[in-house]
TINUTI-598367 format. One line per 10 residues: number of its first residue (from 1); for each residue x, z, y of N, C-alpha, C. Coordinates in steps of 0.02 Angstrom, whole numbers. Example, Ala and Ser with C-alpha at 12.3 -4.5 7.8 and 13.67 -1.06 7.14 Angstrom:
BEGIN
1) 660:390:-284:615:390:-225:660:390:-165 ~ 642:354:-112:684:357:-53:645:394:2 $
END
This chain:
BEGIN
1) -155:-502:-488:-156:-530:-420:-119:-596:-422 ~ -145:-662:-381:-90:-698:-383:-95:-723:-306 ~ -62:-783:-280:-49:-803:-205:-44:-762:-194 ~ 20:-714:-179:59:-652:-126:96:-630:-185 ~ 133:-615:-133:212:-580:-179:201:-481:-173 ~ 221:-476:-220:227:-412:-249:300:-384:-214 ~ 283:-305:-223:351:-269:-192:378:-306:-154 ~ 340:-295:-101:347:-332:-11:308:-288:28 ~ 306:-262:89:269:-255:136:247:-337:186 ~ 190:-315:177:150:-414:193:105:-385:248 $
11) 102:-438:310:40:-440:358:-5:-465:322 ~ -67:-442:291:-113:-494:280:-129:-552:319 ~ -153:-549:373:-164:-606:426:-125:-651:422 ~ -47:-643:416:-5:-697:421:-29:-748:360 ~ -63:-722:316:-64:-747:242:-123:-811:239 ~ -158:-806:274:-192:-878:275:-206:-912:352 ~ -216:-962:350:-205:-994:428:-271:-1041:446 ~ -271:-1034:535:-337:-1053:550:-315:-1144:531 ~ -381:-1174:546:-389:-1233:550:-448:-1271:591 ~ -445:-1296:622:-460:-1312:666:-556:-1343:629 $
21) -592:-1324:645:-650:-1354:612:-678:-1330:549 ~ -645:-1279:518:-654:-1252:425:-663:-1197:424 ~ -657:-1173:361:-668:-1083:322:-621:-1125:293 ~ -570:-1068:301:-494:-1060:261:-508:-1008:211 ~ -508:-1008:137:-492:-968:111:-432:-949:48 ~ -396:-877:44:-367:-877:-10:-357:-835:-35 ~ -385:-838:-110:-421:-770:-179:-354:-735:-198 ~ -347:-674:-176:-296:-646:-183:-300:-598:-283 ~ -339:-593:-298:-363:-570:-366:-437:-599:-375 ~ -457:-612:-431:-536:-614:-450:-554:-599:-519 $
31) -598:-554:-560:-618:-543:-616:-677:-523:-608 ~ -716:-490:-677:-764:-475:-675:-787:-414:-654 ~ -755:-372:-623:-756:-320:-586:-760:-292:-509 ~ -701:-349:-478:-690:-377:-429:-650:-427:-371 ~ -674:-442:-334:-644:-511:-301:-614:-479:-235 ~ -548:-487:-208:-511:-509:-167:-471:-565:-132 ~ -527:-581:-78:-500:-642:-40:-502:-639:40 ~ -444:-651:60:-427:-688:133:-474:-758:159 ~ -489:-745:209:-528:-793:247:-493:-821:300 ~ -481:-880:328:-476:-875:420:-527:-945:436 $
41) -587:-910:486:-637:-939:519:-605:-964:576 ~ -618:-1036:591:-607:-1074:663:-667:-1052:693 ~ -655:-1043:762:-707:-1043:815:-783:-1064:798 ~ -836:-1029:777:-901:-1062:771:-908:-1072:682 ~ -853:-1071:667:-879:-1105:572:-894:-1030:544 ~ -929:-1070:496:-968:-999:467:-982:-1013:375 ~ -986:-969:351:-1030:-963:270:-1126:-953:294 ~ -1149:-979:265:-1205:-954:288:-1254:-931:246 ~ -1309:-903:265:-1335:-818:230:-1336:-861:146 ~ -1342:-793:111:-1327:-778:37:-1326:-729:21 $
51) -1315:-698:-41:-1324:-652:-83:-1274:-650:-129 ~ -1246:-570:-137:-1202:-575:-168:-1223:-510:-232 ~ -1196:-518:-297:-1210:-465:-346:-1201:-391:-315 ~ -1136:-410:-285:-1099:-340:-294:-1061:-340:-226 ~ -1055:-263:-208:-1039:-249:-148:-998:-277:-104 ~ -1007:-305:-54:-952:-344:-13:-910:-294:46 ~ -850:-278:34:-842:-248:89:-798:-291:148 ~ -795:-299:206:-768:-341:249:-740:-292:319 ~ -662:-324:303:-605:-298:367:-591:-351:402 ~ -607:-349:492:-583:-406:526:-500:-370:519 $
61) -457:-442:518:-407:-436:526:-369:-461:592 ~ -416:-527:608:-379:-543:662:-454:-575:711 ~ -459:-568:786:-524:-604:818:-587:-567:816 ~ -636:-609:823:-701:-581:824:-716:-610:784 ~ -775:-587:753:-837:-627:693:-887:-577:683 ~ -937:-622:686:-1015:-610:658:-1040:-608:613 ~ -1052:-521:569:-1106:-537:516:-1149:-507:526 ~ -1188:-543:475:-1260:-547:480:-1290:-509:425 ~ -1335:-463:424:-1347:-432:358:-1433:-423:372 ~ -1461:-446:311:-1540:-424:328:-1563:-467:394 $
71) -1539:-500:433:-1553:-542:497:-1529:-496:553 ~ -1472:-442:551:-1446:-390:601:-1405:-433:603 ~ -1359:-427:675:-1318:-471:666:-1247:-386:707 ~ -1205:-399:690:-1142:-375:696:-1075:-384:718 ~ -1055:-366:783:-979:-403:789:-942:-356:749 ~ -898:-392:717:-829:-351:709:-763:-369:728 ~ -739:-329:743:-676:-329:789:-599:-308:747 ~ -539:-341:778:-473:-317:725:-483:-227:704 ~ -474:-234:646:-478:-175:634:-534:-138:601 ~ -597:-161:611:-664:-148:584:-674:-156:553 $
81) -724:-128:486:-741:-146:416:-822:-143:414 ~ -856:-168:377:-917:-151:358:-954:-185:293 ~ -972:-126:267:-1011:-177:192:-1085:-219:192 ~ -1067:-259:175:-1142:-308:162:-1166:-281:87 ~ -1217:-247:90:-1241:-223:30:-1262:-285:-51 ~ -1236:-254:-101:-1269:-294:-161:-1343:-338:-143 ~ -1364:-386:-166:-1429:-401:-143:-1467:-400:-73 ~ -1421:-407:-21:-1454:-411:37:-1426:-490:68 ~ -1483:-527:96:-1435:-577:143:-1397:-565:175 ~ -1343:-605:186:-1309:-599:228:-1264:-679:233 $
91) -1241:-655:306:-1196:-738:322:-1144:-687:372 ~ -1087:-746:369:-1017:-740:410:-996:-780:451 ~ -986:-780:522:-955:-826:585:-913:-795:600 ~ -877:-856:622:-817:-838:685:-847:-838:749 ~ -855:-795:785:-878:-788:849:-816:-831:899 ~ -754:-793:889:-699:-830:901:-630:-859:828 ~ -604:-881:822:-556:-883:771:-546:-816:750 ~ -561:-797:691:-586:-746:661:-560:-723:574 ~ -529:-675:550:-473:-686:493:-516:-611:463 ~ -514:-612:391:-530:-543:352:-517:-544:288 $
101) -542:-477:297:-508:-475:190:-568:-454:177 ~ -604:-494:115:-688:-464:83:-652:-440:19 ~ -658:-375:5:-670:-370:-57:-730:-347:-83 ~ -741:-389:-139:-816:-363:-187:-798:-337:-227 ~ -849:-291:-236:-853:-234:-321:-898:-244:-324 ~ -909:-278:-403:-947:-310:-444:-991:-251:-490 $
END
């Protein structure tokens, strides 16, 4: 793992910060197995649809945001998780300023 400290209790959310106009992001581990990264979406900014190898799973942490899977579209809310499957489109918005943790398994 690197960016975050070890033997700590940590808010994730506190851990990356909005910006006014961007996709904030920051890769908390990545290998060939799997990826952990922090996001924070400003109001309206988005990734847009794509495909990923390997399973995406996604926790809002902070706000609202929109994904999109297959052309469904989805709010998720603090607290909510949901996977975007291997090989399916998909895209990510901030509906409002909008914060999560994706992890993929590769």
């Amino acid at each position: 793992m690197k960016n975050i400290k070890k033997s700590e209790v940590l808010t994730l959310k506190d851990l990356v910060s909005y910006q006014e106009g961007q996709v904030v992001s920051k890769t908390l581990a990545q290998n060939d197995a799997v990826s952990v990264t922090l996001f924070a979406f400003a109001e309206k900014e988005e990734i847009s649809t794509h495909q990923s190898n390997g399973d995406a799973f996604v926790t809002c942490l902070d706000g609202v945001g929109k994904i999109t899977i297959d052309d469904v579209d989805y709010s998720l809310h603090e607290g909510e998780s949901i996977v975007m499957p291997a090989g399916h489109p998909h895209a990510v918005s901030g509906e409002e300023n909008f914060k999560m943790l994706l992890v993929v398994i590769f």
